[in-house]
KELUM-775310 format. One record per residue (C-alpha): residue in one letter; x, y, z. Coordinates in pm, whole numbers, padded with zeros to 5 digits, always signed. Example, Ala and Ser with C-alpha at 12.3 -4.5 7.8 and 13.67 -1.06 7.14 Angstrom:
// KELUM-775310
A+01230-00450+00780
S+01367-00106+00714
This chain:
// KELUM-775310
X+06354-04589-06377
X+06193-04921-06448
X+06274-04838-06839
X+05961-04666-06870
X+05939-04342-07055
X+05861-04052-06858
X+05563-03865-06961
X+05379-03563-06805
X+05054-03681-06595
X+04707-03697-06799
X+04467-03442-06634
X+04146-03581-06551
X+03841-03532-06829
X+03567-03297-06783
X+03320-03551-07024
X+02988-03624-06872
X+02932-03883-06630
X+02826-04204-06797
X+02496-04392-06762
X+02501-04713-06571
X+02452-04899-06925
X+02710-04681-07094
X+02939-04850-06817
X+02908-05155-06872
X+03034-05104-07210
X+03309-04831-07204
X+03564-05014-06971
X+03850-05050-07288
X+04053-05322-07120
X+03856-05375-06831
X+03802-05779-06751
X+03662-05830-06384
X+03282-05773-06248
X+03115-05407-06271
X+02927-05399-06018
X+02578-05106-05998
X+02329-05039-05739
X+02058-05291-06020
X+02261-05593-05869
X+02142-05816-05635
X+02509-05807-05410
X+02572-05401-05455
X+02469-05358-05116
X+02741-05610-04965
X+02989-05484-05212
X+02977-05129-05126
X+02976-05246-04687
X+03336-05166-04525
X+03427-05257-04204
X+03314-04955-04003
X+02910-05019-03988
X+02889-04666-03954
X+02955-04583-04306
X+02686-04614-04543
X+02759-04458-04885
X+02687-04591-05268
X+02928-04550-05549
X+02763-04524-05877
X+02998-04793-05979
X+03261-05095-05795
X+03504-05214-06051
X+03630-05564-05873
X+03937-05603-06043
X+04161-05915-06098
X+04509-05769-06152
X+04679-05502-06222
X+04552-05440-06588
X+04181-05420-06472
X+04299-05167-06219
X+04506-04976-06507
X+04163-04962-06684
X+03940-04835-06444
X+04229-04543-06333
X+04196-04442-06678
X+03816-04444-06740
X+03780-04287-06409
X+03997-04009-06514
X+03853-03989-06853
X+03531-03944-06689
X+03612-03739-06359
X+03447-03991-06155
X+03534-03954-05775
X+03829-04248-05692
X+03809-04443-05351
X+04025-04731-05387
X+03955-05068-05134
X+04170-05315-05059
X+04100-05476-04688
X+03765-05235-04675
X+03927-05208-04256
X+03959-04797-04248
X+03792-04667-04000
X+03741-04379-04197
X+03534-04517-04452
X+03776-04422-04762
X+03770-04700-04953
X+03414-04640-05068
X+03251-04318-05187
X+02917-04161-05289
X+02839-04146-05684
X+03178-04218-05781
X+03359-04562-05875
X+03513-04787-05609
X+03832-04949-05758
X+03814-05238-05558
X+04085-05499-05496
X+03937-05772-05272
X+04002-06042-05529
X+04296-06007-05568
X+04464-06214-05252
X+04705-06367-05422
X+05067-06463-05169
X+05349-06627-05320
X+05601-06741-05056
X+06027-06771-05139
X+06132-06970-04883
X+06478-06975-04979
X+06497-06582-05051
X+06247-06502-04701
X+06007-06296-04943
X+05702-06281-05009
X+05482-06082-05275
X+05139-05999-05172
X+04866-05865-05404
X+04679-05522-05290
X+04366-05701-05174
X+04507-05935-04931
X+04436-05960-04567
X+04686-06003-04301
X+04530-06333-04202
X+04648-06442-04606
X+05016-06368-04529
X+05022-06537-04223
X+04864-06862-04358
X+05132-06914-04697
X+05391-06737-04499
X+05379-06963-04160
X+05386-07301-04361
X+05758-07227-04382
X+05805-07059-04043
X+05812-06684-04175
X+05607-06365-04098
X+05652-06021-04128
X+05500-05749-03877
X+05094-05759-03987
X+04820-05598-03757
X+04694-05723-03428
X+04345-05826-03638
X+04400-06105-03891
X+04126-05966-04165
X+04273-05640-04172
X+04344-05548-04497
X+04751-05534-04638
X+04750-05246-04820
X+04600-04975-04547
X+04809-05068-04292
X+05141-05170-04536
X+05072-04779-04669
X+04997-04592-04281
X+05363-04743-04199
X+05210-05099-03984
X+05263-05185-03632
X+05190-05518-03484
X+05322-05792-03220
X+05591-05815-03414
X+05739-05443-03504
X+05989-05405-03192
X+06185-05704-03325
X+06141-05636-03701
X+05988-05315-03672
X+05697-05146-03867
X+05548-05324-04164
X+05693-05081-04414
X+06051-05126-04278
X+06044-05516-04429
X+05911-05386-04778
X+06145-05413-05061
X+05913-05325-05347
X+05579-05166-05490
X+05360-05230-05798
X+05182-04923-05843
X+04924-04792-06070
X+04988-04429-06092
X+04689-04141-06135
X+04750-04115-06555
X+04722-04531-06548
X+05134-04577-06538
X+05250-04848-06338
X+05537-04842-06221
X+05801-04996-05969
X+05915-04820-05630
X+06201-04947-05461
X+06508-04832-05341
X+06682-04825-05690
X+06359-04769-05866
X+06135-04418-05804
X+06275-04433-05466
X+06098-04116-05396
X+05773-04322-05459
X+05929-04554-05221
X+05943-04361-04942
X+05617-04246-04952
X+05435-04514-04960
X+05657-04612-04657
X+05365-04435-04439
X+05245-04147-04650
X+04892-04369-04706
X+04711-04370-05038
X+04739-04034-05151
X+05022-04171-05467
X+04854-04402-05616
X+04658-04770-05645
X+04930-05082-05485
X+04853-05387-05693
X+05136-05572-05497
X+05372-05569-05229
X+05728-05768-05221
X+05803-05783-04854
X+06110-05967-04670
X+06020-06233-04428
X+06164-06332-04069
X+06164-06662-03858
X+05876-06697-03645
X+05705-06958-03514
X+05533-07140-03636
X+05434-07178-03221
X+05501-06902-03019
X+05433-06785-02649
X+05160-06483-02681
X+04817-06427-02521
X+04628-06174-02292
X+04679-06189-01915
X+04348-05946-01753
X+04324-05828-01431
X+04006-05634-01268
X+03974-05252-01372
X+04031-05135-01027
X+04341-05301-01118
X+04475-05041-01341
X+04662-04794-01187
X+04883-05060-01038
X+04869-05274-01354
X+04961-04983-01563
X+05277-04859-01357
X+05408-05175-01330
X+05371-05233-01691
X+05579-04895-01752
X+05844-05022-01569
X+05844-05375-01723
X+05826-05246-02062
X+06124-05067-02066
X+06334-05370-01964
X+06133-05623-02209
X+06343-05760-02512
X+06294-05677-02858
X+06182-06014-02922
X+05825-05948-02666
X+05564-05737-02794
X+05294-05608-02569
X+04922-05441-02651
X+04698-05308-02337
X+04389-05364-02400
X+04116-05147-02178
X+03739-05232-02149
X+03566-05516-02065
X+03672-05886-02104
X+03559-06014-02447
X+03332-06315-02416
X+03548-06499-02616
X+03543-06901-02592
X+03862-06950-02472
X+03768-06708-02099
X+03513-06817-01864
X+03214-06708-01912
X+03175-06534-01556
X+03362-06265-01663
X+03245-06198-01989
X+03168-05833-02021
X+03373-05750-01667
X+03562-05416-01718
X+03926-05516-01672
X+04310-05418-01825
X+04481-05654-02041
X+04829-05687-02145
X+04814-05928-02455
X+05191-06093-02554
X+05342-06199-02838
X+05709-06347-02799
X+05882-06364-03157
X+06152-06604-03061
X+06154-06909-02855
X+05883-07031-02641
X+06107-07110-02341
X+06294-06704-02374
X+05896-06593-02421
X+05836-06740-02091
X+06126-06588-01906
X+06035-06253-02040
X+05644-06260-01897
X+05773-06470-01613
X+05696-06142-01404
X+05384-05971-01535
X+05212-06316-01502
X+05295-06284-01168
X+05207-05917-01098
X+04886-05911-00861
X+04624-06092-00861
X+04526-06183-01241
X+04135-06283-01325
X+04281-06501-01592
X+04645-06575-01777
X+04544-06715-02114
X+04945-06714-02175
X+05075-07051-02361
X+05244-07166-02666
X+05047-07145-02980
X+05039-07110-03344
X+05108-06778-03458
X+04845-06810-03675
X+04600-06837-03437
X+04745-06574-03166
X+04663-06278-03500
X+04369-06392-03499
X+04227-06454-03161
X+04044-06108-03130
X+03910-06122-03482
X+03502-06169-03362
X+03615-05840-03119
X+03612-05636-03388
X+03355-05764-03646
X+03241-05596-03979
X+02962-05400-03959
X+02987-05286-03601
X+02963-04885-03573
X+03340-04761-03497
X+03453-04394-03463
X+03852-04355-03306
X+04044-04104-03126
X+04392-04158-03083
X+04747-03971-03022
X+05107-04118-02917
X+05244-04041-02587
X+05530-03850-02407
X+05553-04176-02138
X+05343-04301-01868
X+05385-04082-01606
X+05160-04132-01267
X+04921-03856-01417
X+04891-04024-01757
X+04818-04370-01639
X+04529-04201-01360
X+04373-04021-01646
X+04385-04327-01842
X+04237-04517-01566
X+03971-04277-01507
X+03882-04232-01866
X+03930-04575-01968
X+03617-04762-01837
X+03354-04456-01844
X+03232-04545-02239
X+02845-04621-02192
X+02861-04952-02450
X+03064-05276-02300
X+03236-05331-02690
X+03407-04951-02623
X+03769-05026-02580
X+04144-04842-02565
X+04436-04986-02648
X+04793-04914-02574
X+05060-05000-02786
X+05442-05030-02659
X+05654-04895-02949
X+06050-04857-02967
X+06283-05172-03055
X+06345-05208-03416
X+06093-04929-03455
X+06313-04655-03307
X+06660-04789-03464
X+06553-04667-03806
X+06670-04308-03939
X+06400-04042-03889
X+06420-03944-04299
X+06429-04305-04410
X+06025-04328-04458
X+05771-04113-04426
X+05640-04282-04081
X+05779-03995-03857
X+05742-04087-03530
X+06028-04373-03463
X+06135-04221-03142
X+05778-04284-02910
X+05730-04509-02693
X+05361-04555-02643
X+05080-04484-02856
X+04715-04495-02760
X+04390-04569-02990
X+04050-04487-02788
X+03757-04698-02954
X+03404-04592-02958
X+03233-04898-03023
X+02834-04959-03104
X+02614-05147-03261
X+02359-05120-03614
X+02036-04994-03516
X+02155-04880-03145
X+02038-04528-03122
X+02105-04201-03238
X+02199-04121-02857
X+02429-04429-02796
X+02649-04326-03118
X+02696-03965-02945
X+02771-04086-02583
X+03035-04328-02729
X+03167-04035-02974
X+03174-03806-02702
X+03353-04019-02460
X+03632-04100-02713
X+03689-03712-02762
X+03673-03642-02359
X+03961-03902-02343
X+04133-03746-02613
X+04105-03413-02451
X+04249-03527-02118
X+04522-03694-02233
X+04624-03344-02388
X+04951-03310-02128
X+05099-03635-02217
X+05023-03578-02590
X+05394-03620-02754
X+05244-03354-03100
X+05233-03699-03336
X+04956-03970-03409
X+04983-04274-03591
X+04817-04195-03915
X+04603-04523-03952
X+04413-04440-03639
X+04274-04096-03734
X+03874-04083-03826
X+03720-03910-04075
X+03643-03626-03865
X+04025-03553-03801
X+04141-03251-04056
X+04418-03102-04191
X+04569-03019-03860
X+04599-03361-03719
X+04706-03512-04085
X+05006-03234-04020
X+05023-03379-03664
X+05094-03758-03838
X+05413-03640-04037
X+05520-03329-03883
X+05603-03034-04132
X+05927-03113-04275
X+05824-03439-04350
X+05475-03354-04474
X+05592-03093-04705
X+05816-03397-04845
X+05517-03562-04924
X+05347-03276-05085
X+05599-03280-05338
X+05591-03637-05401
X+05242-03633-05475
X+05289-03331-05717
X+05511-03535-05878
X+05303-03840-05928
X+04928-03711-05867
X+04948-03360-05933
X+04559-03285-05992
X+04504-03488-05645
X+04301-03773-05828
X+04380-03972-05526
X+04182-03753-05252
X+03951-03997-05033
X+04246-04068-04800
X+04439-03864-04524
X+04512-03616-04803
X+04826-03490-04878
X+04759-03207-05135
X+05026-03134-05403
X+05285-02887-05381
X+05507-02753-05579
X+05773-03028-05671
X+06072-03025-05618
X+06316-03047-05933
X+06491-03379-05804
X+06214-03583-05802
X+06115-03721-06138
X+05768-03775-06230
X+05556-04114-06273
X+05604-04355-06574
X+05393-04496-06815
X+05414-04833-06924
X+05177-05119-07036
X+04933-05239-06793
X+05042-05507-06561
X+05429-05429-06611
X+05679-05362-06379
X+05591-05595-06121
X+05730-05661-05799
């Protein structure tokens, strides 16, 4: 137990909310920038990635470790001040800002320390994928990030994390050995396998709901530091055939290849000719984890499927394959997502996909496929709380727009991603990926994420370890009743128990 003592969990104060100048004094322990609406940067503090989220905190508490974030748990409690937490700021959702409360927000702290010799790494809470893949590629290492290089660590680290990389080394939370956590009475504590290791497995995929990461201790794998990867596209009246070849080649493709189809137009990115900028078309983007020459034997035939508009396929830094798509998806571009994981790709599944896939009224609307299984699906069911290890396919339908289009444009793209939804309601498998639900998706798709048995694990984790739900603006996992065997958090100074 981290030789902490165990205490019973502080419930939150009912004092009055403080004044803006009573904040800047009553932080006890509290050493990084307070930020208010009277400051000149408050507006471009409080911005997240989704543009479409516009709400002001009465306070942002940057913090620079894990005693700052100890503090503002505690005052936040003290003072029953609403809690979003932000680390990346990338949640489509919007959850790591809130109105009138305080944002506890981790963006300075990007700290990642490399072990070379050990193949670890330990990652603060307000890193970005792109970090990890900078310190951990000097020395040939990665470990399976996002498929967008500034999304943030902790999000998609806490959702359970799938990337390029997961069918060889499977999700992000299967390489993490360790947790420094900030706990809802201002605890820390460690999770690991030997320590809370019912903490651990929550935050395996059970999201935010247990408490504030401060750091991460993840193990690392060889890759790179060049590897074969990049988008091949073909036209949209391409997709049918496209699509059911792609089924077939995907079940014969080694661990070591990992695929993303990509549906929408061609982004008018530097490296594609600008003739087909903005052309609908179907990609299939590749990432080969192993050596460049097995890479190219693996893609040997999808390069060679049809007739291609362009095969951007070659040996490059890993480095820059994450982040090729980054000016896709910029901050501050409206986003709203639908998404579900798939029984296959049956001929029905891929012509509704094809016929839903290209009908979004804005060219920046995109879907995206993802091939699962590998690694992924050789992990026991009840080993984390990311439930859904035996799908193969999972599929995120983006409603794209941009600030200041109109109030008509955001409804046609909304609309669009929920008629996709709706069609793809055969080939639904019952489970989503949990880090591609919006904030419009309730209780019933949360349920969905985990299943029941799994879910009602959680619940008793977080009575356990957040039993007055401090930790709400998240996919929620309310507290039930806990069960005997699982011991409650720990209190200890702020900033022990690291990872």
């Amino acid at each position: 137990m981290s030789g902490h003592q165990e205490v019973a969990a502080r419930p939150a104060s009912t004092s009055a909310v403080p004044t803006e100048e009573a904040i800047a004094m009553e932080i006890d322990g509290f050493r990084g920038r307070l930020i208010t609406a009277r400051h000149a940067d408050y507006d471009s503090a409080r911005a997240v990635w989704n543009g479409a989220v516009d709400r002001r905190p009465r306070l942002i508490a940057r913090c620079g470790g894990a005693a700052d974030v100890v503090a503002a748990v505690r005052f936040a409690r003290d003072h029953d001040l609403e809690i979003a937490v932000r680390g990346g700021g990338h949640n489509v959702a919007g959850t790591a800002v809130c109105d009138e409360g305080i944002v506890i927000d981790l963006s300075a702290m990007r700290s990642v320390r490399v072990d070379p010799a050990g193949r670890t790494a330990r990652v603060q809470g307000g890193a970005l994928w792109g970090d990890v893949d900078h310190e951990a590629q000097a020395h040939g290492l990665a470990t399976t990030g996002g498929i967008v290089s500034h999304t943030g660590v902790a999000g998609l680290t806490l959702g359970g994390g799938i990337g390029f990389l997961m069918r060889k080394y499977g999700l992000t939370v299967d390489s993490l050995l360790a947790a420094e956590v900030v706990t809802a009475d201002g605890g820390v504590v460690r999770a690991s396998a030997d320590d809370h290791p019912d903490l651990f497995w929550a935050l395996r995929g059970g999201g935010g709901n247990f408490g504030v990461v401060t750091s991460f201790r993840f193990a690392l794998h060889p890759v790179g530091p060049t590897v074969l990867a990049g988008p091949v596209f073909w036209a949209a009246d391409d997709t049918g055939d496209v699509l059911r070849f792609y089924r077939d080649f995907a079940v014969e493709a080694p661990d070591g290849l990992g695929t993303v189809v990509r549906l929408g137009t061609v982004p008018p990115l530097p490296a594609i000719p600008e003739e087909l900028h903005w052309r609908p078309a179907v990609a299939v983007v590749c990432c080969h984890a192993g050596a460049v020459e097995d890479g190219e034997r693996a893609v040997r035939a999808l390069r060679r499927f049809g007739r291609p508009l362009v095969d951007l396929v070659a040996p490059k830094p890993y480095t820059a394959h994450q982040s090729s798509t980054d000016d896709t998806v910029p901050h501050g571009w409206n986003y709203y997502w639908k998404a579900t994981d798939l029984t296959g790709l049956s001929d029905h599944a891929v012509t509704v996909i094809a016929d839903h896939a290209y009908a979004a009224g804005s060219p920046r609307s995109y879907s995206v496929l993802f091939h699962m299984g590998g690694a992924v699906a050789r992990v026991a069911h009840d080993a984390t709380a990311y439930a859904a290890r035996d799908v193969a396919h999972n599929i995120n339908i983006d409603a794209v727009w941009l600030p200041g289009e109109s109030g008509e444009r955001a409804a046609a793209e909304t609309a669009w991603a929920r008629r996709f939804l709706h069609a793809l309601q055969p080939h639904r498998v019952g489970s989503v990926y949990v880090n591609f639900l919006d904030a419009d998706d309730g209780t019933s798709r949360l349920r969905e994420a985990y299943g029941e048995r799994v879910y009602r694990r959680l619940a008793d984790v977080k009575a356990a370890y957040d039993p007055d739900n401090a930790f709400h603006l998240n996919k929620n996992i309310r507290p039930g009743a806990a069960s005997p065997a699982i011991a409650g958090p720990s209190i200890g100074s702020p900033g022990r128990g690291g990872s």
